[in-house]
mmCIF file as gemmi writes it, N, C-alpha and C atoms, coordinates in Angstrom:
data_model
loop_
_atom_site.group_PDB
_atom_site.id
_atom_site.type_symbol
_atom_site.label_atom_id
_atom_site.label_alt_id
_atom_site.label_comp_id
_atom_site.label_asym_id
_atom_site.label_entity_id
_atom_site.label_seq_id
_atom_site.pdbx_PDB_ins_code
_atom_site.Cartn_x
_atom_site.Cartn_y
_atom_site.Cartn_z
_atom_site.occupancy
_atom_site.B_iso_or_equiv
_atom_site.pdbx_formal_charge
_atom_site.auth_seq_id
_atom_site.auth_asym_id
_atom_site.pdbx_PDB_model_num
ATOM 1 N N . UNK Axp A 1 ? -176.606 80.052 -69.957 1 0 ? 1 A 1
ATOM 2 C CA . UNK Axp A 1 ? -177.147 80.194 -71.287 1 0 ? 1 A 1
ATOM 3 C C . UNK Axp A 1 ? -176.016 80.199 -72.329 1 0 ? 1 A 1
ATOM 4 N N . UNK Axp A 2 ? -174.853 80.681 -71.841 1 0 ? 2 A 1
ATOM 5 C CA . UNK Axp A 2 ? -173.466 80.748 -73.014 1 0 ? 2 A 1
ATOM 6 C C . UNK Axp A 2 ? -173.513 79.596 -73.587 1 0 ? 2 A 1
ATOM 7 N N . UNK Axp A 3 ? -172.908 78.839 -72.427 1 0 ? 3 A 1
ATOM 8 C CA . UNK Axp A 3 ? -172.654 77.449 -72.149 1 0 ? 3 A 1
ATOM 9 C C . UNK Axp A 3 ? -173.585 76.391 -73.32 1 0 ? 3 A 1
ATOM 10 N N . UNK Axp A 4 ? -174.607 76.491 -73.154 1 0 ? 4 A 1
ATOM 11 C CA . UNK Axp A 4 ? -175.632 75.881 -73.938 1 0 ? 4 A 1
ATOM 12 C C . UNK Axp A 4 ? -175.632 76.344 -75.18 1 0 ? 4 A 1
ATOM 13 N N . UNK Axp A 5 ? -175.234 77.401 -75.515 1 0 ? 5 A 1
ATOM 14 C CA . UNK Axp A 5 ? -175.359 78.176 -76.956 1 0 ? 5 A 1
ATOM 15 C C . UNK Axp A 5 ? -173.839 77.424 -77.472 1 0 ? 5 A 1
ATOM 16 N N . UNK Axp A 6 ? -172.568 77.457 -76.744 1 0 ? 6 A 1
ATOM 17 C CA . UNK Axp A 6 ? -171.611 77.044 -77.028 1 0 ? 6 A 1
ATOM 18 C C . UNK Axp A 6 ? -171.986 75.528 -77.179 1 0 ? 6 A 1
ATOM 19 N N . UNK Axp A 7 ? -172.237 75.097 -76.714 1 0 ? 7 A 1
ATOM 20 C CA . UNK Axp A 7 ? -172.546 73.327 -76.317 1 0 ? 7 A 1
ATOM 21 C C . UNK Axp A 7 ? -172.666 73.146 -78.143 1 0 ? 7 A 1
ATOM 22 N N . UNK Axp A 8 ? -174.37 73.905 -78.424 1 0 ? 8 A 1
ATOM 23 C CA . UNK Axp A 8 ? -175.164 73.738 -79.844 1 0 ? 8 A 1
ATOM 24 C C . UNK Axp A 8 ? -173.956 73.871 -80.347 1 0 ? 8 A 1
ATOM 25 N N . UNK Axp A 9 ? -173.48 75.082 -80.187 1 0 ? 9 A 1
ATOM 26 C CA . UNK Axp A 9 ? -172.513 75.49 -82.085 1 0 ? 9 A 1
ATOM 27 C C . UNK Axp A 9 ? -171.426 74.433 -81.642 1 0 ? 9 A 1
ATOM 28 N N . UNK Axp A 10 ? -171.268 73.898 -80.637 1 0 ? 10 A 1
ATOM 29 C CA . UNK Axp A 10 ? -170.077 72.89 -81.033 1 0 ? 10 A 1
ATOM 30 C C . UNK Axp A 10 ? -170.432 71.585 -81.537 1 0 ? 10 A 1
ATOM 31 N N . UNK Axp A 11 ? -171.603 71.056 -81.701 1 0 ? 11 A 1
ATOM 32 C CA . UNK Axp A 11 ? -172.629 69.836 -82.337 1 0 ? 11 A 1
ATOM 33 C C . UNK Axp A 11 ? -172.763 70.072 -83.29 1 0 ? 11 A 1
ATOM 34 N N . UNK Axp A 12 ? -173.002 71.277 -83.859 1 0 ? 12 A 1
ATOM 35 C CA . UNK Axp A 12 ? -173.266 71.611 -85.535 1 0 ? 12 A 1
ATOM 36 C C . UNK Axp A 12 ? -171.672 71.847 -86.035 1 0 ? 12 A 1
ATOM 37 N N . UNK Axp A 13 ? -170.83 72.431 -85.734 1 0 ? 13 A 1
ATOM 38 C CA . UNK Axp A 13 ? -170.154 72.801 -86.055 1 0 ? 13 A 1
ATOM 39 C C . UNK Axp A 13 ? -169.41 71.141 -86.736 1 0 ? 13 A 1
ATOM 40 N N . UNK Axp A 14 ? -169.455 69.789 -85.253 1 0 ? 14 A 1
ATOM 41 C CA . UNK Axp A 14 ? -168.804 68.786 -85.875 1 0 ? 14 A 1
ATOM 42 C C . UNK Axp A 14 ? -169.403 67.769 -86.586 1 0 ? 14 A 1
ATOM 43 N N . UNK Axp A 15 ? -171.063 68.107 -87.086 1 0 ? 15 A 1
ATOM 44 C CA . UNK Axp A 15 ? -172.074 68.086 -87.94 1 0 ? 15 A 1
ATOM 45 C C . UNK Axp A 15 ? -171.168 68.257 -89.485 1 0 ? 15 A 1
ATOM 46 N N . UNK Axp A 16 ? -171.089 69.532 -89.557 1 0 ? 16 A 1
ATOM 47 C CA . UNK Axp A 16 ? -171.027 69.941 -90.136 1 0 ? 16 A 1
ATOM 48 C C . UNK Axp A 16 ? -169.317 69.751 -90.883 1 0 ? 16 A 1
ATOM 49 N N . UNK Axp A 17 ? -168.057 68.973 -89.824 1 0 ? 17 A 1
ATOM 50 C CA . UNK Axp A 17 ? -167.167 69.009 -89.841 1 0 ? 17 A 1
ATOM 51 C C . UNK Axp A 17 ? -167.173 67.185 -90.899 1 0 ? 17 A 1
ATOM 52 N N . UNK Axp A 18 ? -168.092 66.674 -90.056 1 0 ? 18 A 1
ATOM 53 C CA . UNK Axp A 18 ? -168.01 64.979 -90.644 1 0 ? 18 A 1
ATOM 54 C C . UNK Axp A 18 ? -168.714 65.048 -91.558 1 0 ? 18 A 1
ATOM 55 N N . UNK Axp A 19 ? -169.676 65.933 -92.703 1 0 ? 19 A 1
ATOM 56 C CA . UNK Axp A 19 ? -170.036 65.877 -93.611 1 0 ? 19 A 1
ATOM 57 C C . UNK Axp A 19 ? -169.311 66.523 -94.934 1 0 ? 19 A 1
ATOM 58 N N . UNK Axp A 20 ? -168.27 67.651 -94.248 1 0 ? 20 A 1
ATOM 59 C CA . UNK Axp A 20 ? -167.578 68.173 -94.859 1 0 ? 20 A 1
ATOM 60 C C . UNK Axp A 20 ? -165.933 66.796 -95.33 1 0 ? 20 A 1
ATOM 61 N N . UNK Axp A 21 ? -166.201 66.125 -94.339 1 0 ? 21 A 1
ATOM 62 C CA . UNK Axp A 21 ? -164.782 65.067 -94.208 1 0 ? 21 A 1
ATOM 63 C C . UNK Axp A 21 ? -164.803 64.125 -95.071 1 0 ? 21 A 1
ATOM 64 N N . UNK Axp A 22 ? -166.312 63.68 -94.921 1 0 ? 22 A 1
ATOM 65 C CA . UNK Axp A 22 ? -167.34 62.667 -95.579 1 0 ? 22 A 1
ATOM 66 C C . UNK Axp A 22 ? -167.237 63.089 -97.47 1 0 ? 22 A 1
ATOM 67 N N . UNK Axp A 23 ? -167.441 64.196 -97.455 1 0 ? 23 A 1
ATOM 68 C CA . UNK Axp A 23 ? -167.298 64.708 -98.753 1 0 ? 23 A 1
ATOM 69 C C . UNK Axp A 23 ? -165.735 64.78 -99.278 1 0 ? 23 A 1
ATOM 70 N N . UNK Axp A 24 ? -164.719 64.961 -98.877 1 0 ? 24 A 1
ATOM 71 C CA . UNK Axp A 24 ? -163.169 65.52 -98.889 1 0 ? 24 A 1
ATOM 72 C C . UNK Axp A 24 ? -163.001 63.99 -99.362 1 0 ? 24 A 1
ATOM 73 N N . UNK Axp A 25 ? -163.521 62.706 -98.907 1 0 ? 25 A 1
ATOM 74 C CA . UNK Axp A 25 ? -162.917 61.715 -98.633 1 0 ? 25 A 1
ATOM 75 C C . UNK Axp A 25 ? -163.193 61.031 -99.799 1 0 ? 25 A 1
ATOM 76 N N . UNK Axp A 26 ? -164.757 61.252 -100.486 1 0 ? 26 A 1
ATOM 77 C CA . UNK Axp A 26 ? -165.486 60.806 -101.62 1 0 ? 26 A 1
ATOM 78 C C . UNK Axp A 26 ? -164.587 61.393 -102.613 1 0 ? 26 A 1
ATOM 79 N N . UNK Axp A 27 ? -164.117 63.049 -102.827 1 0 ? 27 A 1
ATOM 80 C CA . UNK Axp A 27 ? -163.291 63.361 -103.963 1 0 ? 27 A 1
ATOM 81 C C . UNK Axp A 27 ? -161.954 62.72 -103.685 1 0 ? 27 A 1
ATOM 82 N N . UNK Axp A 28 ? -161.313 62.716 -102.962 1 0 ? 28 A 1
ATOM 83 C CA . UNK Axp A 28 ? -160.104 61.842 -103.04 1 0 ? 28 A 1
ATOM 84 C C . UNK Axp A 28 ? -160.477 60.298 -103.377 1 0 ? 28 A 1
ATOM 85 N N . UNK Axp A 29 ? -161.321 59.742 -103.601 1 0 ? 29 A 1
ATOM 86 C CA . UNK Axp A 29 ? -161.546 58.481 -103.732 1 0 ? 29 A 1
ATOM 87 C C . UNK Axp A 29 ? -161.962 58.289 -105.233 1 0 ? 29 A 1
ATOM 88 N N . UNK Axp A 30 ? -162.607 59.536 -106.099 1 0 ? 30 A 1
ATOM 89 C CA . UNK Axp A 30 ? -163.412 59.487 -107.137 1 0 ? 30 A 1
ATOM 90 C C . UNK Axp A 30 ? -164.42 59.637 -107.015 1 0 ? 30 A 1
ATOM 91 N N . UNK Axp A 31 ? -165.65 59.556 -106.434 1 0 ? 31 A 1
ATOM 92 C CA . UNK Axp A 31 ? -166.794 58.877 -105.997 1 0 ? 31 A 1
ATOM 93 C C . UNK Axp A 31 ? -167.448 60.144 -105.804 1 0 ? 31 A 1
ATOM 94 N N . UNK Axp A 32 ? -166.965 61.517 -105.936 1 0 ? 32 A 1
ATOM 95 C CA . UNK Axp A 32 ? -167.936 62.611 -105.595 1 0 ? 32 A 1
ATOM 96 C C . UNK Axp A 32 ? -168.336 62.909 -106.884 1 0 ? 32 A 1
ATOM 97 N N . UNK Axp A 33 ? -169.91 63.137 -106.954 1 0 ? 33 A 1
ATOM 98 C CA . UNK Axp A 33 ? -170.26 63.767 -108.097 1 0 ? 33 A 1
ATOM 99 C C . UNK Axp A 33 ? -170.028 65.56 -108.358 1 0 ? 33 A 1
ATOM 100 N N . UNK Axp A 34 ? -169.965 65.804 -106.865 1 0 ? 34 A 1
ATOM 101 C CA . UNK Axp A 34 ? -169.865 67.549 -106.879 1 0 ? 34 A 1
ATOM 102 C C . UNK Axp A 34 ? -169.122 67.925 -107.92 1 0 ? 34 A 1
ATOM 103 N N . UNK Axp A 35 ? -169.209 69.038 -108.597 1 0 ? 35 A 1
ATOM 104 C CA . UNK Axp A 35 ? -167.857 69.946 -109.229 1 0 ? 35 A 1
ATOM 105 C C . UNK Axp A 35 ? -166.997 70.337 -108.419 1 0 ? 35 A 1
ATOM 106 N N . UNK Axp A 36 ? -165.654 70.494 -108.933 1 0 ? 36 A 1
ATOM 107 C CA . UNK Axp A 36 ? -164.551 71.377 -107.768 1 0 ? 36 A 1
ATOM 108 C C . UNK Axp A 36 ? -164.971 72.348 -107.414 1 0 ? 36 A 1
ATOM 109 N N . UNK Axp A 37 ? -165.714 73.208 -108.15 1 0 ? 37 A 1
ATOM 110 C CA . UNK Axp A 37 ? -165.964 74.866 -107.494 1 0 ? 37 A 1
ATOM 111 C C . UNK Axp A 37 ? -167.489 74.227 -106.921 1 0 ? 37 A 1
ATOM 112 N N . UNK Axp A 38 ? -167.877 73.389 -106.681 1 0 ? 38 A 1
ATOM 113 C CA . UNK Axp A 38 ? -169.049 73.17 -105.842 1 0 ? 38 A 1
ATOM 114 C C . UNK Axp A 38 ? -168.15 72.681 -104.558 1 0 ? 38 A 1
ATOM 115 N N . UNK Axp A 39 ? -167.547 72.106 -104.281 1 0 ? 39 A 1
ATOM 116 C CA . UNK Axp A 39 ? -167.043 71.126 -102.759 1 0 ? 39 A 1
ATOM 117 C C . UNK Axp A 39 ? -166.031 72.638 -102.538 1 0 ? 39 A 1
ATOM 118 N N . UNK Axp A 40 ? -165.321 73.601 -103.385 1 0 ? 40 A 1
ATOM 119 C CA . UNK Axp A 40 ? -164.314 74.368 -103.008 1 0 ? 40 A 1
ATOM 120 C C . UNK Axp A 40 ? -165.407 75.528 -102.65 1 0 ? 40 A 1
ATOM 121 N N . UNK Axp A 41 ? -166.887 75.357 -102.588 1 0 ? 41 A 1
ATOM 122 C CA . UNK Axp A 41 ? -167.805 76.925 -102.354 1 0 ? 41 A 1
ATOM 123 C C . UNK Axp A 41 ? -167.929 75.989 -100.761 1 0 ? 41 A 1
ATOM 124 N N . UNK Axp A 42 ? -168.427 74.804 -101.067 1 0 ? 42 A 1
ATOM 125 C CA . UNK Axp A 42 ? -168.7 74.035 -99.598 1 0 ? 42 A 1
ATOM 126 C C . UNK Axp A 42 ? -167.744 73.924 -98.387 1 0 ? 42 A 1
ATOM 127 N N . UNK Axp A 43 ? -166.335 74.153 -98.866 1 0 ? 43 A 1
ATOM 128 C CA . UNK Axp A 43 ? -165.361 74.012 -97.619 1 0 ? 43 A 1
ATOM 129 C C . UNK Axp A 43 ? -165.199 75.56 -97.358 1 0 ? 43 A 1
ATOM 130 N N . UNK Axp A 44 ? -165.486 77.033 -98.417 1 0 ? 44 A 1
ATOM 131 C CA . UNK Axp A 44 ? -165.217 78.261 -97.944 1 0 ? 44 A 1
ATOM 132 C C . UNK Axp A 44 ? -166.082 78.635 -96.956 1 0 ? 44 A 1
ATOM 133 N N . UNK Axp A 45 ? -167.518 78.121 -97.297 1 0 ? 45 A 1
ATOM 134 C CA . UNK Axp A 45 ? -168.629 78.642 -96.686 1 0 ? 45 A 1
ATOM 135 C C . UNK Axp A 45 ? -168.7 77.493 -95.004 1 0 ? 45 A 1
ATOM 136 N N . UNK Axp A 46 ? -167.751 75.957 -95.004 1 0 ? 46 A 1
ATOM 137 C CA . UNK Axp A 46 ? -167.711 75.883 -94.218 1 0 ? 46 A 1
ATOM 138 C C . UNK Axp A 46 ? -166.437 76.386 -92.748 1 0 ? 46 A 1
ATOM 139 N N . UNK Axp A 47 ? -165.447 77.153 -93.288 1 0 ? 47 A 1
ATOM 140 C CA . UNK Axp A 47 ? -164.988 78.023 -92.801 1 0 ? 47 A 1
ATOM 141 C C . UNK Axp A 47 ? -164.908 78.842 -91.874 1 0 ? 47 A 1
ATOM 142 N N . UNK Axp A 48 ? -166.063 79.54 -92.993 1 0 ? 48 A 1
ATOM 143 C CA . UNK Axp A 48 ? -166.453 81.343 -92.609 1 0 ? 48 A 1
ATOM 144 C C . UNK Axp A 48 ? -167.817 81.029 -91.364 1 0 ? 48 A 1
ATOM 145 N N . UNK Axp A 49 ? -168.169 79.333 -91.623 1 0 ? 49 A 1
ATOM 146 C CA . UNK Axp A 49 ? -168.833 79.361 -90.5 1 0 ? 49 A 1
ATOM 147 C C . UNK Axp A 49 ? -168.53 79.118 -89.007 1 0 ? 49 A 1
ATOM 148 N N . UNK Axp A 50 ? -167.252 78.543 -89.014 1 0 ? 50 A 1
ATOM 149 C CA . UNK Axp A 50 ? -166.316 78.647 -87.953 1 0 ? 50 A 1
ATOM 150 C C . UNK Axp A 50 ? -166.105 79.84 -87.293 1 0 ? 50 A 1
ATOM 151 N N . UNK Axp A 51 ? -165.635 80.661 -88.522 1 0 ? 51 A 1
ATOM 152 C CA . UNK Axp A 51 ? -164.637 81.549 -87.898 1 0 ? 51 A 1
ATOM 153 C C . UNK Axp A 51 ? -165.375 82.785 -86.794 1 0 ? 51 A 1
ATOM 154 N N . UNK Axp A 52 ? -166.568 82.937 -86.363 1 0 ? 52 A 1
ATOM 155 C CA . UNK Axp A 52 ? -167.331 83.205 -85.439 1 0 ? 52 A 1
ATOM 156 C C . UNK Axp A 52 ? -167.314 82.961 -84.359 1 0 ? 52 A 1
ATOM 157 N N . UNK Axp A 53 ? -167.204 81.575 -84.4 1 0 ? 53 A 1
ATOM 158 C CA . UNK Axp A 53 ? -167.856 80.549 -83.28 1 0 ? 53 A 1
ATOM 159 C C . UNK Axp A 53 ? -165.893 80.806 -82.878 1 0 ? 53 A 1
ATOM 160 N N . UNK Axp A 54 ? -165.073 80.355 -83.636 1 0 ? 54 A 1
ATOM 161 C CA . UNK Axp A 54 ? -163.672 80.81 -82.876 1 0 ? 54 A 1
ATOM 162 C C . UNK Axp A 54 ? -163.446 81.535 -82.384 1 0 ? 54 A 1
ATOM 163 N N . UNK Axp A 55 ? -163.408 82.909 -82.987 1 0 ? 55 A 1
ATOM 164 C CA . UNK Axp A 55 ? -163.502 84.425 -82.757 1 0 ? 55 A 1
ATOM 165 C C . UNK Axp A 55 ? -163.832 84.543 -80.968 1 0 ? 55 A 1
ATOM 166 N N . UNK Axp A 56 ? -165.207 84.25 -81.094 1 0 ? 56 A 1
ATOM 167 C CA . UNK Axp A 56 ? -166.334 84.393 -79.253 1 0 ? 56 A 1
ATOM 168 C C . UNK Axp A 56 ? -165.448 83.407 -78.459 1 0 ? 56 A 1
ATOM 169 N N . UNK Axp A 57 ? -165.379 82.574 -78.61 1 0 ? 57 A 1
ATOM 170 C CA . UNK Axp A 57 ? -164.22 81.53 -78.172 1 0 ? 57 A 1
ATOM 171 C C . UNK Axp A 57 ? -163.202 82.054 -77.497 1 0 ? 57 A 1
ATOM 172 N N . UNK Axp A 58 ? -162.267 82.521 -78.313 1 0 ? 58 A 1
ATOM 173 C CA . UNK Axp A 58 ? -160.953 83.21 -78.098 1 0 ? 58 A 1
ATOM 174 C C . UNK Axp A 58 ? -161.407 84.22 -77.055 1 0 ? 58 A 1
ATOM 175 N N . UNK Axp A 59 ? -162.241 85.128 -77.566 1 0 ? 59 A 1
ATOM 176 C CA . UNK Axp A 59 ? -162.499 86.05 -76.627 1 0 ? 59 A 1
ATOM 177 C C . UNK Axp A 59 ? -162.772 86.043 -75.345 1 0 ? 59 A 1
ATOM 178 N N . UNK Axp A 60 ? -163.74 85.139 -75.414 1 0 ? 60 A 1
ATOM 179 C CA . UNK Axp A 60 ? -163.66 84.079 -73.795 1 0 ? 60 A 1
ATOM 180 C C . UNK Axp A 60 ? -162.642 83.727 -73.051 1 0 ? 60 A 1
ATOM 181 N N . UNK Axp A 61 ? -162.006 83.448 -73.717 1 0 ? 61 A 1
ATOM 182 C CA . UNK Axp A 61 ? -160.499 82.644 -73.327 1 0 ? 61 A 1
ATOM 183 C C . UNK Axp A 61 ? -159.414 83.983 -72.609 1 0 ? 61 A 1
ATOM 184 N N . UNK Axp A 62 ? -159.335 84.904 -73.461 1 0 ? 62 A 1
ATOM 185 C CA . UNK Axp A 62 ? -158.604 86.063 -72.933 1 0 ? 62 A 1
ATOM 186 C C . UNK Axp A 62 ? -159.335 87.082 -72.065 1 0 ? 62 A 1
ATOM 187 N N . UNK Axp A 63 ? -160.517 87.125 -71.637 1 0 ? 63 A 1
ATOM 188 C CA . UNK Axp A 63 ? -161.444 87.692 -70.613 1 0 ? 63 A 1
ATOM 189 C C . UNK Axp A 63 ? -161.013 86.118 -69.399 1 0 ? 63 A 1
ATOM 190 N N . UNK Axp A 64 ? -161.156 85.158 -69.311 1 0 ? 64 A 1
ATOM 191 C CA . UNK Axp A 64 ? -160.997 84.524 -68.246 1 0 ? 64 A 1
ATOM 192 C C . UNK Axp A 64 ? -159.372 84.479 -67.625 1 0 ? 64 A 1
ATOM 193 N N . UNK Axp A 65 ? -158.43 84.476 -68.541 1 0 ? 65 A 1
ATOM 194 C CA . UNK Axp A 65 ? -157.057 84.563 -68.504 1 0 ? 65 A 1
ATOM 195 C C . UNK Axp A 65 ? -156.904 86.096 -67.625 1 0 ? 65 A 1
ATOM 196 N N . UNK Axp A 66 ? -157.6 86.83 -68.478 1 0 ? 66 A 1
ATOM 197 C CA . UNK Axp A 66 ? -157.308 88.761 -67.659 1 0 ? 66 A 1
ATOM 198 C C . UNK Axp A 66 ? -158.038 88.415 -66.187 1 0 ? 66 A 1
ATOM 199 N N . UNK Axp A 67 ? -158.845 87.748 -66.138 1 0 ? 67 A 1
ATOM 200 C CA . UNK Axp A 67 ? -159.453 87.741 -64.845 1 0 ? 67 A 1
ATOM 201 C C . UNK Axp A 67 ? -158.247 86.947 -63.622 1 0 ? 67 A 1
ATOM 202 N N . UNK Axp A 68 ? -157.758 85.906 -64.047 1 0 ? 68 A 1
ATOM 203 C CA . UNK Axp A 68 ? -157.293 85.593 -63.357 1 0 ? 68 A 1
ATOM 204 C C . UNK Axp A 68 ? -155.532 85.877 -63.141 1 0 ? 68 A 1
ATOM 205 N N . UNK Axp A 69 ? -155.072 86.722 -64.205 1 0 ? 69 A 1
ATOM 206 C CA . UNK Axp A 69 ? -153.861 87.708 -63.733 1 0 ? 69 A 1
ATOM 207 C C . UNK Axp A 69 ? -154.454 88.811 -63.003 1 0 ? 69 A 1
ATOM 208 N N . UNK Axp A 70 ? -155.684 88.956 -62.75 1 0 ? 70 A 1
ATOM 209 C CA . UNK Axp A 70 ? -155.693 90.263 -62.152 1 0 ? 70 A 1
ATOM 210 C C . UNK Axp A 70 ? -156.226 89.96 -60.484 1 0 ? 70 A 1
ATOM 211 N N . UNK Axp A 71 ? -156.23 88.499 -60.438 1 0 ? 71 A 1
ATOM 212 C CA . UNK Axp A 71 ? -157.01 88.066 -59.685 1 0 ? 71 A 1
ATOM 213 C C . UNK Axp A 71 ? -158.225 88.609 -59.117 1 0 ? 71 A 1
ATOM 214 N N . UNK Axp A 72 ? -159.028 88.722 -60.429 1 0 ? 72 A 1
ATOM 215 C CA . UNK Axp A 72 ? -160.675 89.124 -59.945 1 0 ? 72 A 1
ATOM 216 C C . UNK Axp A 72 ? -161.513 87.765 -59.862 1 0 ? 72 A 1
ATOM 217 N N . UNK Axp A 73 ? -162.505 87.555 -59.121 1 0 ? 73 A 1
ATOM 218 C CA . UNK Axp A 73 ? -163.206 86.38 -59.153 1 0 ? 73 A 1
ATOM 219 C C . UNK Axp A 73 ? -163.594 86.126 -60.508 1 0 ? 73 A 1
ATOM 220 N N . UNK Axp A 74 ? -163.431 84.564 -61.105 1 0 ? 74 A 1
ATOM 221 C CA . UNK Axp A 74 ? -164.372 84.268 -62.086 1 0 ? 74 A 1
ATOM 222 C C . UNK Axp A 74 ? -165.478 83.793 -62.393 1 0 ? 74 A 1
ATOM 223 N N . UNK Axp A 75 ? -165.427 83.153 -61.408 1 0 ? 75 A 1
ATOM 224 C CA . UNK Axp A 75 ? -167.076 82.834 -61.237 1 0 ? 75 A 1
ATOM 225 C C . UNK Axp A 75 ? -167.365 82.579 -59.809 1 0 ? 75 A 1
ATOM 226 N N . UNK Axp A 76 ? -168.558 83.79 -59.628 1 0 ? 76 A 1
ATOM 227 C CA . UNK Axp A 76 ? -168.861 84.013 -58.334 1 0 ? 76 A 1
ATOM 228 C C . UNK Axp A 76 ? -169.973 84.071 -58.075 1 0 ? 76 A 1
């Protein structure tokens, strides 16, 4: 069930990464109608939506690492 929850937030997340790129690419070009403090609310808020999905991540990462200096099974 992780796995699958991780799977989703990593589809939205690069959803969410190529629309954000898509947009970055239009203001460097001219072509965005947004305001700056509209595309600069859109890249904070796309961020802070990361920084979750990293966070559980990491944490994962250093629970499987402790497992295997301690040599406890990891998946059993």
């Amino acid at each position: 069930m992780t796995i699958d929850r991780l799977k989703a937030e990593h589809l939205c997340d690069r959803l969410a990464a190529e629309e954000m790129s898509l947009t970055l690419k239009a203001v460097a070009d001219g072509r965005c109608e947004l305001s700056p403090d509209t595309v600069s609310r859109m890249l904070g808020g796309f961020q802070e939506s990361l920084r979750p999905h990293v966070f559980s991540e990491k944490m994962i990462f250093e629970s499987l690492l402790a497992a295997k200096s301690d040599e406890r099974e990891i998946f059993g």
